[in-house]
C-alpha positions as semicolon CSV with decimal commas, in nm:
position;residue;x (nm);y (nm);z (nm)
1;X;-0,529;-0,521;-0,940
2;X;-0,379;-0,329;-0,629
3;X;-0,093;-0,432;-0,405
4;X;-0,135;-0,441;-0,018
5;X;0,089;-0,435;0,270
6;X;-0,045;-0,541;0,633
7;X;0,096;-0,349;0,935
8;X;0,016;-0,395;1,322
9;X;0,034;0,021;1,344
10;X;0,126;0,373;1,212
11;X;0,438;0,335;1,299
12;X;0,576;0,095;1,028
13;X;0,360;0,248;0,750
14;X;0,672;0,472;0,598
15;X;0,857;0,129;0,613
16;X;0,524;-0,008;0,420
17;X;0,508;0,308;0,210
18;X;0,885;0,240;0,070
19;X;0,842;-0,121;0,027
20;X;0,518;-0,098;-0,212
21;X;0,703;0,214;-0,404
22;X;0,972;-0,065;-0,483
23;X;0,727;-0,330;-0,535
24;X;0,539;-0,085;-0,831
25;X;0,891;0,043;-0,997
26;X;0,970;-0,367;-1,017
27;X;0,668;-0,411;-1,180
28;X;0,735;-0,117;-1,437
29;X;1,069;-0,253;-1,519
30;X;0,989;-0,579;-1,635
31;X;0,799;-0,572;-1,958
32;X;0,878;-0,931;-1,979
33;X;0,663;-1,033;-1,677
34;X;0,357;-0,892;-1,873
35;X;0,202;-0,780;-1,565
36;X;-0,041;-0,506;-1,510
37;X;0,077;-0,181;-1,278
38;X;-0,095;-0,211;-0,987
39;X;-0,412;0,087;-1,012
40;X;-0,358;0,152;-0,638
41;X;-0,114;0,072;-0,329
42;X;-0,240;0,071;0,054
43;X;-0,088;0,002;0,360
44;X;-0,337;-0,199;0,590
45;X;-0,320;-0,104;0,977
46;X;-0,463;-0,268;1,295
47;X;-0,457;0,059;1,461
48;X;-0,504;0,377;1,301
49;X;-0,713;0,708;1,349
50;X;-0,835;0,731;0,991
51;X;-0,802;0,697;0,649
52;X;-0,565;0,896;0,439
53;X;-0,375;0,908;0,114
54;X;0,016;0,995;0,146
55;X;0,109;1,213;-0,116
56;X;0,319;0,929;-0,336
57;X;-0,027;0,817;-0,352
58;X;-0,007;0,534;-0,142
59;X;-0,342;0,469;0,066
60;X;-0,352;0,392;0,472
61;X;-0,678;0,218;0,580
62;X;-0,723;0,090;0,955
63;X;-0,881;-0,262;0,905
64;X;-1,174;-0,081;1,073
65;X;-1,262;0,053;0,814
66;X;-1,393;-0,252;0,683
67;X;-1,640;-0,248;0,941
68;X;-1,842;-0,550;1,048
């Protein structure tokens, strides 16, 4: 299981970035919820040079990437 986040562009992906972070130390907090840690967190762009992992170890992949 792995948590996306869907961006128009670069510029938002910190914004993205902080907002999956959360979204994964929610998760961890709630034994309760039963639910599984994510195993990876991207950030989805429409317009990006390439793919890279930021060093929290959240992913950025330009939906080209995906490739037709």
């Amino acid at each position: 299981m792995g948590a996306f986040e869907v961006k128009l562009s670069e510029e938002k992906v910190a914004a993205a970035e902080k907002n999956l972070l959360r979204l994964k130390d929610k998760i961890a907090r709630n034994p309760a919820a039963r639910n599984a840690e994510p195993s990876f967190l991207a950030v989805l762009v429409g317009k990006a040079s390439y793919m890279w992992k930021m060093p929290s170890g959240v992913y950025v992949i330009p939906i080209t990437e995906f490739g037709a």
